[in-house]
C-alpha positions in Angstrom: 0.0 0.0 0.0 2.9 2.4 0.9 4.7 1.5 -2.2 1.5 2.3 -4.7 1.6 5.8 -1.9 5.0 6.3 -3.2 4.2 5.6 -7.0 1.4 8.1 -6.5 3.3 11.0 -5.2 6.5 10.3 -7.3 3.6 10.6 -10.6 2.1 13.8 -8.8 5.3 15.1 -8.7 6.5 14.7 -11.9 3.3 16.5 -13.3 3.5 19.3 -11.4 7.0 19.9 -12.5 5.9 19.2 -15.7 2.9 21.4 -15.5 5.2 24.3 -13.7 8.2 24.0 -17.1 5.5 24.2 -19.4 3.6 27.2 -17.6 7.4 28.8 -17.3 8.0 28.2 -21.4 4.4 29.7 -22.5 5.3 32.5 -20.2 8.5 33.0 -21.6 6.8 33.1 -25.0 4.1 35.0 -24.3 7.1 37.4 -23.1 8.9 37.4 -26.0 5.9 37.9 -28.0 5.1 41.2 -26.7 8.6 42.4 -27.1 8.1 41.5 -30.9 4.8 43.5 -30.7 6.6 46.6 -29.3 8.8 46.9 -31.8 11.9 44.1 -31.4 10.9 42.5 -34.9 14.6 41.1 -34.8 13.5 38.9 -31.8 13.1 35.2 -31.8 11.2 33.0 -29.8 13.0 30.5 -28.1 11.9 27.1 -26.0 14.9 25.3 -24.9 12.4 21.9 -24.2 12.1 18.3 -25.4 8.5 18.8 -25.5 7.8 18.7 -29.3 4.9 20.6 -29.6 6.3 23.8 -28.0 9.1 23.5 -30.5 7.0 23.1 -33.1 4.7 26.2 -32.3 8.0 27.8 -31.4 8.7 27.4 -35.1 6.0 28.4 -36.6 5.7 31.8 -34.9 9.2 32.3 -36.0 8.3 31.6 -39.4 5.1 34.0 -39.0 7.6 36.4 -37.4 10.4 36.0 -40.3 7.3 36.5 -42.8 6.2 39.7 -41.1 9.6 41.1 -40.8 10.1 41.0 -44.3 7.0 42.3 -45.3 7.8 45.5 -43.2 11.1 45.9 -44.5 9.2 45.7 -47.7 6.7 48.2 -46.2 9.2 50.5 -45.6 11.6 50.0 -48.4 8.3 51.1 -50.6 7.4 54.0 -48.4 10.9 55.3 -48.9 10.8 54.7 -52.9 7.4 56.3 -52.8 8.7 59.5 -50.9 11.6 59.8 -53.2 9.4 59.5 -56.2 7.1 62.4 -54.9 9.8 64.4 -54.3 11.5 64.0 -58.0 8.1 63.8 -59.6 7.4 67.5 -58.1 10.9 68.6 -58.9 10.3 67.2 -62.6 7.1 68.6 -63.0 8.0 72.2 -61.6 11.0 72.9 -63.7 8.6 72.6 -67.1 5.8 74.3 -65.1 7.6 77.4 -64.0 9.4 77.9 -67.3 6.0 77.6 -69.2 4.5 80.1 -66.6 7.7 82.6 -66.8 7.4 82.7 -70.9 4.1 83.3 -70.9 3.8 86.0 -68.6 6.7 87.9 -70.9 4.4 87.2 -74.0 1.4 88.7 -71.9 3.3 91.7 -70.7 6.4 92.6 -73.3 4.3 94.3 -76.4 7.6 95.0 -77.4 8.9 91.6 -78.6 9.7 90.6 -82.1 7.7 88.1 -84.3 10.4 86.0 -84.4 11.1 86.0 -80.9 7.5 85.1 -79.7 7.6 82.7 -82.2 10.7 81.0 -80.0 9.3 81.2 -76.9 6.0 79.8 -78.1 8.2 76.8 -79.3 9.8 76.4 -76.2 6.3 76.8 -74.6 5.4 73.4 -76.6 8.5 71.6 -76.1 8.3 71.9 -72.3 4.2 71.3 -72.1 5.2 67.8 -74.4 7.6 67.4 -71.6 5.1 67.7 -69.0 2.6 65.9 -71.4 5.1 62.8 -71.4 6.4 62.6 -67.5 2.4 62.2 -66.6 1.5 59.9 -69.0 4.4 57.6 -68.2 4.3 57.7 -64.4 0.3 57.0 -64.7 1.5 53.9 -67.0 4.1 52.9 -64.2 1.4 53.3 -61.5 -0.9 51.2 -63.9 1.7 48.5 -64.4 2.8 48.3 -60.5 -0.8 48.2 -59.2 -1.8 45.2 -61.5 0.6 41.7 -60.6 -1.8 39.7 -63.2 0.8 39.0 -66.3 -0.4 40.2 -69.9 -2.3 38.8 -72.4 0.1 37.3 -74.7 -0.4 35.5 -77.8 1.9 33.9 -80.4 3.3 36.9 -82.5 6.7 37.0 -85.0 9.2 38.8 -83.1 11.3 39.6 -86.3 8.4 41.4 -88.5 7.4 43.3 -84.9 11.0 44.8 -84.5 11.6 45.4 -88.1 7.8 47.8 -87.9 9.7 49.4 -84.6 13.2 49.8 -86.3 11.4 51.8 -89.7 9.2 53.8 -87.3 12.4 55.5 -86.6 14.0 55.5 -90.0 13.7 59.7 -89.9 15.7 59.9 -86.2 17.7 57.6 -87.3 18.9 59.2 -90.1 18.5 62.8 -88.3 21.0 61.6 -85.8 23.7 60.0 -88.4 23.2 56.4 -87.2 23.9 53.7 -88.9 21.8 50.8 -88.8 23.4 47.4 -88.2 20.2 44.5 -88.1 20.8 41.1 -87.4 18.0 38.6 -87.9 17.3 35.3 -88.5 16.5 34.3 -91.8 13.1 32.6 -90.3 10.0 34.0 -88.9 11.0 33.6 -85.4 7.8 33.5 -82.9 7.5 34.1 -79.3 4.8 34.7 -77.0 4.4 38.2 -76.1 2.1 41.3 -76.0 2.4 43.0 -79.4 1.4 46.5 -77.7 3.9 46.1 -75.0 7.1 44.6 -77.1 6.2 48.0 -79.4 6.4 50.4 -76.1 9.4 48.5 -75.2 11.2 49.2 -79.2 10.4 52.4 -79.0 12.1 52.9 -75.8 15.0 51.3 -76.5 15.8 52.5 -79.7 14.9 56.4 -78.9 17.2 56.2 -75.6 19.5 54.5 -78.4 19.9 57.2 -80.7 19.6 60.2 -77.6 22.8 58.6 -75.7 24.4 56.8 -78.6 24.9 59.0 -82.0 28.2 60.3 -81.3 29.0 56.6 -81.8 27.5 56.2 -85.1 25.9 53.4 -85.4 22.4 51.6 -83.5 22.5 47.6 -83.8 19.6 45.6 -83.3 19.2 41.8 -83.1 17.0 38.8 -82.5 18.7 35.2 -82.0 16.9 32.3 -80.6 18.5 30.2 -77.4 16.8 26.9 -76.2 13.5 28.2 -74.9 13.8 32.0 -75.4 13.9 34.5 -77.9 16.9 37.5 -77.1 15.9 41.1 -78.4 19.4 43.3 -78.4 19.7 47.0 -78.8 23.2 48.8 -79.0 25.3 51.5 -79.4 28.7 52.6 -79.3 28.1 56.2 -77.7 28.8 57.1 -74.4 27.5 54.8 -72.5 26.4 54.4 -69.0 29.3 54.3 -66.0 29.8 51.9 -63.8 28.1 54.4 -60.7 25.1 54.4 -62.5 24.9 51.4 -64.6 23.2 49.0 -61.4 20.3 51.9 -61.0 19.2 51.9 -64.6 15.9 50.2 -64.1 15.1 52.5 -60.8 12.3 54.5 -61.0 12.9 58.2 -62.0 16.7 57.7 -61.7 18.1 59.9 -64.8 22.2 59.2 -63.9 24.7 61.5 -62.8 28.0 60.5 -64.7 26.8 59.6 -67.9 24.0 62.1 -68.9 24.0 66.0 -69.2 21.0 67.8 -67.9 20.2 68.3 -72.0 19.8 64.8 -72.4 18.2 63.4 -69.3 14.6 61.6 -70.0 12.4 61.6 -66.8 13.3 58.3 -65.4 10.0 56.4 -66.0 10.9 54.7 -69.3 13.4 51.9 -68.6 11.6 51.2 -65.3 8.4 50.6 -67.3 10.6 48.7 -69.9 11.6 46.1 -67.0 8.0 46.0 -66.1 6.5 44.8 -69.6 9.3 42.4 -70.1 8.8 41.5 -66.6 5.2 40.8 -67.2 6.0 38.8 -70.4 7.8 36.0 -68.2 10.9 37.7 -69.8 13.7 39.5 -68.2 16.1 41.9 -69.8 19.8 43.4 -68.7 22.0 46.0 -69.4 25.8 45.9 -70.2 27.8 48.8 -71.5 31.3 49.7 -71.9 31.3 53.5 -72.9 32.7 54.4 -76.6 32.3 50.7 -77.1 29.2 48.8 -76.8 26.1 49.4 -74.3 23.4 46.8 -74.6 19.9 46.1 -73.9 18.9 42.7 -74.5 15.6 41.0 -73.1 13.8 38.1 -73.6 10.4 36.3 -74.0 9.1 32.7 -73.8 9.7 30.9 -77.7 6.7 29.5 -79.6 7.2 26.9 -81.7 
C-alpha cells in the first residue's frame, strides 16, 4: 500500500514539475511575444524543451515572425521609394511648369517683342508642355503596371516582323542623328509569346534612348537570335555609354544618372523602369551591359513559340 503511496506521489510530482516547465515556457513566449509587438521584430522565440509541440509552435511563430519582418522591410523600403518618387516627380514637373509660366507672362506683358522671338518662346512653350505631357503619361503607366501583378495577355506573334515595324518607325531619327543601322536577324520568322502592344512600347524605348545617348558613336544595332526556350531582343550602341556608378540603378524609377547624362539629355526616369515591367510581365527579363565608346546593350527576352 505504501509503495502504490510512493508511485502516486512520485507521478504527482512529476506533473506538477511538468505542468510548472510548461507554464514557465508559455510564459517566456508570451514574453517574447510582446517584445516583438513593441517593436523588437529582430526577436526570436525560443523554447529550450524536449517537448515537441512547443518546438513546433515555437517554429511556426518564428516563421510568421520572419514573414512579417520582411513584409515591413518591404513596407518601408516602398514607403521610402514612394517618398523619393514624390519628391522627384514634383521637382520634374516644376521645372517645365515654372518655365511655361515665366514665358508666358513675358508674352502677356512685353508688347515689345519681335515676331520672331514670340515665335521661340512659343516653341519652347510646346516643347516643355510635351515634356510635362510625357512625365504624366508615363508615371500614370508605371502606376498602372505596378498596381496590376496579373501577367499580360500574350499571344503567339513574329518577333522579327514586330522589330523590323519598330526599327522603320524611326528611320527619320535615325537618319537625323547619323546612325547607322546594323540589323541582325534570323532568316526565319522567329515566334514568341508576347504582347504585341507592350514589345512596341518597349522598341520604341529602346531605340529612342539609343539614338539620344548613342549618336556620337555612329551606329544603333539591333538583333533577334533564338536560345533553347527563349527568344533574345538586343539594342546597342557605341556612344557614351552608361558608368559603372550608375549602370546597377538603370531600371530604378525616376533615376536619370549623374556621370553619364548631361541635364540636356536626361529623359524623366520612368521609361526603362516601365521597360523592366513589360518584359517582366511577359515571363521575360532583360539586362544591361555597356562599356562607354564601345558597346552598351539592352537585350531582353520572351518565352519561344514553336
Amino acid at each position: 500500500m505504501n509503495y502504490l503511496i510512493a508511485i502516486l506521489l512520485a507521478a504527482c510530482s512529476l506533473l506538477v514539475i511538468r505542468h510548472w516547465q510548461l507554464k514557465r515556457q508559455l510564459m517566456l513566449i508570451t514574453a517574447r511575444i510582446e517584445e516583438i509587438r513593441l517593436g523588437n521584430i529582430n526577436q526570436r522565440v525560443r523554447t529550450p524543451t524536449l517537448e515537441k509541440s512547443l518546438n513546433e509552435l515555437g517554429g511556426s511563430m518564428n516563421r510568421l515572425i520572419d514573414d512579417f519582418q520582411r513584409g515591413t522591410e518591404k513596407i518601408n523600403l516602398l514607403e521610402s521609394e514612394r517618398k523619393k518618387m514624390i519628391a522627384h516627380l514634383s521637382h520634374d514637373l516644376r521645372t517645365p511648369l515654372t518655365a511655361i509660366l515665366g514665358y508666358v507672362e513675358v508674352l502677356q506683358k512685353d508688347a515689345t517683342l519681335t515676331e520672331a522671338v514670340r515665335q521661340h518662346y512659343l516653341e519652347v512653350i510646346s516643347s516643355k508642355g510635351n515634356k510635362l505631357e510625357t512625365l504624366i503619361r508615363d508615371f500614370f503607366e508605371l502606376s498602372k503596371l505596378e498596381a496590376d501583378d496579373s501577367p499580360l495577355n500574350t499571344e503567339k506573334i513574329n518577333v522579327i516582323d514586330k522589330v523590323q515595324e519598330a526599327v522603320l518607325s524611326f528611320y527619320h531619327p535615325i537618319q537625323h542623328a547619323r546612325l547607322t543601322p546594323k540589323l541582325q536577324f534570323p532568316e526565319s520568322p522567329v515566334y514568341a509569346w508576347g504582347n504585341g502592344q507592350s514589345l512596341e512600347r518597349i522598341m520604341n524605348n529602346l531605340l529612342s534612348n539609343s539614338i539620344r545617348y548613342g549618336a556620337e558613336g555612329g551606329t544603333i544595332g539591333i538583333l533577334v537570335r533564338e536560345e533553347h526556350e527563349r527568344v533574345w531582343i538586343e539594342v546597342w550602341d557605341r556612344g557614351r555609354g552608361i558608368s559603372e556608378t550608375d549602370l546597377p540603378h538603370i531600371f530604378e524609377r525616376l533615376y536619370t544618372g549623374k556621370a553619364s547624362r548631361n541635364a540636356v539629355q536626361q529623359g524623366n526616369g520612368l521609361g526603362l523602369t516601365i521597360v523592366k515591367k513589360l518584359v517582366e510581365k511577359q515571363q521575360g527579363e532583360i539586362h544591361v551591359a555597356s562599356i562607354p565608346h564601345v558597346k552598351t546593350s539592352f537585350s531582353f527576352c520572351l518565352p519561344k513559340a514553336t
